[in-house]
N, C-alpha and C positions, 0 to 999 in steps of 0.2 A: 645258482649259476651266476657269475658276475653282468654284468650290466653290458659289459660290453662285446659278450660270448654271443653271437648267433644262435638260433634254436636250428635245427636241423630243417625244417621244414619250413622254412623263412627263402626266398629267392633272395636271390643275388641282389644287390644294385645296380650290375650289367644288364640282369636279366629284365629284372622293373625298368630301367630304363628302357630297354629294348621293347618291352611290353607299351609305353607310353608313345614309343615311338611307331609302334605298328597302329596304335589308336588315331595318334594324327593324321597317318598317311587315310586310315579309312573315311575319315573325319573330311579329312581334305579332298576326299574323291566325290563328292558330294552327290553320291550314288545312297545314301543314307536315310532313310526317312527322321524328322523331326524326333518323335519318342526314341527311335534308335541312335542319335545323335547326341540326345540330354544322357541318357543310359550310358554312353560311352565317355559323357566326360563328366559324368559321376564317377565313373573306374579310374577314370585319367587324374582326377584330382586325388581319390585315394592313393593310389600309386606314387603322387608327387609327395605324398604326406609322408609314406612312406621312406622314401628317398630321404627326404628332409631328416625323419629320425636318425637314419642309417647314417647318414651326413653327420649330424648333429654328434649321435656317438663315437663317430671315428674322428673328431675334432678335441672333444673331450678327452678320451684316450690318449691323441697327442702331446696336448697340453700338460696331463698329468705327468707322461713318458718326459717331456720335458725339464719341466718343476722337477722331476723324481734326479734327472741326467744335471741339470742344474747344481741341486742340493749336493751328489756326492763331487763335482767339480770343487764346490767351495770349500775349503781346508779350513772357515771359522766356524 
């Protein structure tokens, strides 16, 4: 599978993000105890890691789609 193909069972970047976003708000209601706090932004930071990859690959992919859109531009 190429690198930059999603697996089927990978969420969104909408979704993760959404996901990171519903952690803050509980995070922020400060209804939470300590242990359940740490817990949740141990998930929050994988989440972000995640993002970052997905980020990461869809930047690379540009860039290549570029160089690639580049290369048959140039006529030497």
């Amino acid at each position: 599978m190429p690198q930059n193909v999603k697996k089927a069972d990978e969420p969104s970047l909408e979704t993760t993000m959404s996901d990171i976003d519903g952690i803050v708000a509980k995070m922020e209601s400060g209804q939470l105890s300590l242990a359940e706090s740490v817990a949740l932004f141990e998930q929050g930071t994988r989440l972000i890691q995640t993002c970052q990859k997905t980020l990461t690959e869809a930047e690379q992919t540009i860039t290549t789609l570029m160089k690639e859109e580049t290369t048959h531009d140039d006529p030497n």
